[in-house]
Every structure is written in structure tokens, then in C-alpha cells.
DRENKOL-828398 format. One record per residue: residue number from 0; x, y, z of N, C-alpha, C in turn. Coordinates in steps of 0.05 Angstrom, whole numbers, padded with zeros to 5 digits. Each point is the difference from the previous one (the first is absolute). Example, Ala and Ser with C-alpha at 12.3 -4.5 7.8 and 13.67 -1.06 7.14 Angstrom:
<pts>
<pt 0 <00264 -00114 00156> <-00018 00024 00000> <00018 00024 00000>>
<pt 1 <-00007 00021 -00014> <00016 00024 00001> <-00015 00022 00014>>
</pts>
This chain:
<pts>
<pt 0 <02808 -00565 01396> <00017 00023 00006> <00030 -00007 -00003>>
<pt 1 <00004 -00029 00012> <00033 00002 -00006> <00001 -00007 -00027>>
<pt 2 <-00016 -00020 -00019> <00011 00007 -00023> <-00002 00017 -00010>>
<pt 3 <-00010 00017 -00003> <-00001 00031 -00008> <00024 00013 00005>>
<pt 4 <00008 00006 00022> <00023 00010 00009> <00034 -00013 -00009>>
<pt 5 <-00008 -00023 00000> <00023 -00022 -00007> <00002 00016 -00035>>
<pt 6 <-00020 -00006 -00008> <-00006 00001 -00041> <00010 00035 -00001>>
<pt 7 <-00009 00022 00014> <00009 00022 00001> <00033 -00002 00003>>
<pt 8 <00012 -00016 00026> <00020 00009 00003> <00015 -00013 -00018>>
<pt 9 <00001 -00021 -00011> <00015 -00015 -00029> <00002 00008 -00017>>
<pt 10 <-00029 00016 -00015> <-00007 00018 -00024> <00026 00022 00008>>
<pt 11 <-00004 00020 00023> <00017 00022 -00001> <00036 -00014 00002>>
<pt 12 <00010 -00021 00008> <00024 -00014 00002> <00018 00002 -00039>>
<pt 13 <-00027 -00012 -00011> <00009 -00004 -00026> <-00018 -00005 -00015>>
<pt 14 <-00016 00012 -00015> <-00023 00003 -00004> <-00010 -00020 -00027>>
<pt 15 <00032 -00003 -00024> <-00002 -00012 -00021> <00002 -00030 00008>>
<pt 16 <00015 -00008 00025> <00004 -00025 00015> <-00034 -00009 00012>>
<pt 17 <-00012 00017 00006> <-00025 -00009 00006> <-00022 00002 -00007>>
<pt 18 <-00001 00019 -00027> <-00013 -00007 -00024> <00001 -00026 -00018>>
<pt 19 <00024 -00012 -00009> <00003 -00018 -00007> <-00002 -00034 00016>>
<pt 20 <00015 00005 00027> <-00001 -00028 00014> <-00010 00001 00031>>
<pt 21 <00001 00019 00010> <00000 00003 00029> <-00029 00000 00010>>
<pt 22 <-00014 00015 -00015> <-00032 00007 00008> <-00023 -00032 -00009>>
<pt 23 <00014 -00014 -00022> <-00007 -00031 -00002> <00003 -00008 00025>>
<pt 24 <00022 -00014 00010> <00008 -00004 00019> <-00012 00003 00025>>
<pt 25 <-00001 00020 00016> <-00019 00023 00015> <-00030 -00014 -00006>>
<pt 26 <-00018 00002 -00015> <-00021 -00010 -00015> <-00004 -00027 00011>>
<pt 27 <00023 -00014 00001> <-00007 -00024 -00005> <-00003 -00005 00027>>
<pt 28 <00023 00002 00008> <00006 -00005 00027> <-00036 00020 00025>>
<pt 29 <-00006 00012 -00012> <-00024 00014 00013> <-00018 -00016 -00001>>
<pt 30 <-00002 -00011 -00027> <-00032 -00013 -00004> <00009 -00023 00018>>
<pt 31 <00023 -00017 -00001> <00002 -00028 00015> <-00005 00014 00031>>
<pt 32 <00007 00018 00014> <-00008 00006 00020> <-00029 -00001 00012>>
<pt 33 <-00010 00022 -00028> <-00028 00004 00016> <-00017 -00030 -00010>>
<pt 34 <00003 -00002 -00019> <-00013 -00028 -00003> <00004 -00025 00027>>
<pt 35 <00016 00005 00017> <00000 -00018 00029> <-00027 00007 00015>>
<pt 36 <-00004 00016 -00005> <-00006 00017 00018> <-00037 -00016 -00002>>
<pt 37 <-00005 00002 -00027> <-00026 -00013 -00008> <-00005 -00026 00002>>
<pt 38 <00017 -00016 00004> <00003 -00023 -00004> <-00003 -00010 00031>>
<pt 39 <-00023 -00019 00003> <-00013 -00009 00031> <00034 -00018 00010>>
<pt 40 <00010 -00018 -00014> <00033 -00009 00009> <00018 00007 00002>>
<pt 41 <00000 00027 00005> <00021 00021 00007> <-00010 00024 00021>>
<pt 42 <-00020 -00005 00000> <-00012 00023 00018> <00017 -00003 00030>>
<pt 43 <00012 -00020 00012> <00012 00003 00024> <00025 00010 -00010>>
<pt 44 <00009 00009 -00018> <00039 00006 -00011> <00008 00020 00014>>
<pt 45 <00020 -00003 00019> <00011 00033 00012> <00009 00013 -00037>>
<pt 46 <00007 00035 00003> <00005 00014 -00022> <00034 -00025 -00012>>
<pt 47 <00008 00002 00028> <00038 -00013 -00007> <-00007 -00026 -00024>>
<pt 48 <-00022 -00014 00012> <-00001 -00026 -00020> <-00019 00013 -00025>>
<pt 49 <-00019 00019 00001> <-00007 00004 -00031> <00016 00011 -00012>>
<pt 50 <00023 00023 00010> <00023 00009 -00024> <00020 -00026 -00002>>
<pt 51 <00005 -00013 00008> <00016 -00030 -00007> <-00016 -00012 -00021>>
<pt 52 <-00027 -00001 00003> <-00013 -00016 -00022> <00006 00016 -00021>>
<pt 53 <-00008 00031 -00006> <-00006 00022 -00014> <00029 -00004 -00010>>
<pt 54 <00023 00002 00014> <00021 -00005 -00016> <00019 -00027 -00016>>
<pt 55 <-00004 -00015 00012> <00000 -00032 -00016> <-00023 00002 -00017>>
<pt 56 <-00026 00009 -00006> <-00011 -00004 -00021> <00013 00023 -00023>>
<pt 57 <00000 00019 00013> <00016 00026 -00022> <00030 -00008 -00013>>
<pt 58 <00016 -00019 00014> <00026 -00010 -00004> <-00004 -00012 -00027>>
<pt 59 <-00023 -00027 00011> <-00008 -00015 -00025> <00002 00010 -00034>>
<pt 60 <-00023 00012 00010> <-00017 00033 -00031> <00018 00004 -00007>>
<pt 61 <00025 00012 00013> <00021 00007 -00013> <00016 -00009 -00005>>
<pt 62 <00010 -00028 -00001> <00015 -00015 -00006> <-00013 -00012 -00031>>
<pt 63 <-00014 -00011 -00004> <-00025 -00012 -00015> <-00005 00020 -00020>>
<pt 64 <-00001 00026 00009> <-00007 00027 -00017> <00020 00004 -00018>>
<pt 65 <00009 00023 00023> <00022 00016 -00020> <00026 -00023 -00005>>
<pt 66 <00005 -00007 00005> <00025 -00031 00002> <-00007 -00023 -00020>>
<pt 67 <-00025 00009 -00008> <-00006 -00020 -00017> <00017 -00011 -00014>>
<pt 68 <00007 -00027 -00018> <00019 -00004 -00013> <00034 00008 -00003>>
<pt 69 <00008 00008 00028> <00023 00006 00004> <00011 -00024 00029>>
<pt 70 <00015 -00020 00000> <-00015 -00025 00017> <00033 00003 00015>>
<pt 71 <00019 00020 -00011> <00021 00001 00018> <-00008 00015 00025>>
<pt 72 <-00018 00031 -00014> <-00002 00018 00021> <-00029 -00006 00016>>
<pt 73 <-00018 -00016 -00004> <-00024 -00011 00013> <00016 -00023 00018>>
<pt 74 <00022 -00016 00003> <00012 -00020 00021> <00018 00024 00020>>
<pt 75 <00013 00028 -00012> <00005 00013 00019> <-00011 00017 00016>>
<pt 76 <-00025 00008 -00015> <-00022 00009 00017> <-00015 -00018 00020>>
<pt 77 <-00002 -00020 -00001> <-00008 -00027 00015> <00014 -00012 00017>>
<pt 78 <00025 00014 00001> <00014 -00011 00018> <00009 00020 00023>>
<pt 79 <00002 00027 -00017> <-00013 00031 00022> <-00015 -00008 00015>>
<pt 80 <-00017 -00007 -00007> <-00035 00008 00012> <00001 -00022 00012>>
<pt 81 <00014 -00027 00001> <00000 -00009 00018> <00015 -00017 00025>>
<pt 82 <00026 00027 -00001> <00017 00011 00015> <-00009 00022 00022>>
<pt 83 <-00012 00020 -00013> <-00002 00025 00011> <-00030 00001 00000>>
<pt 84 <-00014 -00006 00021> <-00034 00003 -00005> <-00004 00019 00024>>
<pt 85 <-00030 00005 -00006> <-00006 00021 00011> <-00010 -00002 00038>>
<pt 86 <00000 -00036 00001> <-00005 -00011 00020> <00025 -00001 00019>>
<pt 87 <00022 00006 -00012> <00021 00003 00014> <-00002 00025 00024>>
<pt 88 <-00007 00023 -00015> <00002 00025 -00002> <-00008 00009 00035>>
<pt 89 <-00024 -00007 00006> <-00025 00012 00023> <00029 -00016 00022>>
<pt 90 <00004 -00026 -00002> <00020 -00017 00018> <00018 00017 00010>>
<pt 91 <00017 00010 -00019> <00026 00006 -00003> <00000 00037 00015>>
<pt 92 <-00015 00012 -00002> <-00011 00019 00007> <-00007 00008 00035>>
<pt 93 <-00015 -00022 00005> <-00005 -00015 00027> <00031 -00003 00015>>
<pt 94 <00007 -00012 -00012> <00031 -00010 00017> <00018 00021 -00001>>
<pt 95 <-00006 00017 -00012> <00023 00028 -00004> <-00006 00019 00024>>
<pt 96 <-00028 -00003 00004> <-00007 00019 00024> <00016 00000 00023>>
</pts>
């Protein structure tokens, strides 16, 4: 249901943006999710640690992917992603309360 909703609300945001790159993305990051889920060594994961996995593995794909052969903008993407992660996020949120 939330990706559904997520993929709806992106599609209507910009629709040629998520035709082309956004709905990969989305995709990817879904299957790494639910695939925790099947997997007997993940079966204890709160949701916070499977979208951290789901997104460090999606980071990857897309660095590797679309970045392919571009090795300036795959070291600044790599250095985003691991600056600003998604494990920050749930923390930082917490302490604002």
C-alpha cells in the first residue's frame, strides 16, 4: 500500500521524471525491502532497520547503475549517501520532539 501510494504520488509530482528514473528506483528499493522480509536473518528487523537496508542497497544500484562510468559523479554520490543516510533520519526526528 505505501508503495503504491508513494509510486502514485511521484508519478502525479512529475510524471516524465518517474517514468524515466524515479519508478526504477522505487522498484528497487521495494523489492530490497520485501525481500527482508523472506529471509529467516532478518526476520527480527524493526521497519527503521529494513528501510536503512532497503536504502543503502538502493544507494548502491544507483550509483553502479545509472552513474555507471561517470567516476567524478559516482565519488559525489558516495560521499552524499554517506553523509546524509537514512539512519540518521528516525534519530534526528526523536530529538526534535
Amino acid at each position: 500500500m505505501a508503495n503504491k501510494t508513494t509510486a502514485e504520488t511521484l508519478y502525479a509530482t512529475d510524471p516524465v521524471a518517474y517514468s524515466k528514473y524515479t519508478s526504477n528506483i522505487l522498484e528497487a528499493f521495494n523489492s530490497y525491502w520485501t525481500s527482508s522480509f523472506s529471509d529467516s536473518s532478518t526476520a527480527t528487523w524493526t521497519p527503521v532497520y529494513r528501510a536503512i537496508y532497503a536504502s543503502n542497497q538502493t544507494n548502491q544500484l544507483y550509483i553502479n547503475t545509472y552513474l555507471a562510468g561517470n567516476t567524478t559523479a559516482q565519488a559525489f554520490a558516495i560521499a552524499v549517501t554517506n553523509t546524509f543516510t537514512l539512519q540518521d533520519y528516525p534519530n534526528k526526528q526523536s530529538n526534535n520532539q
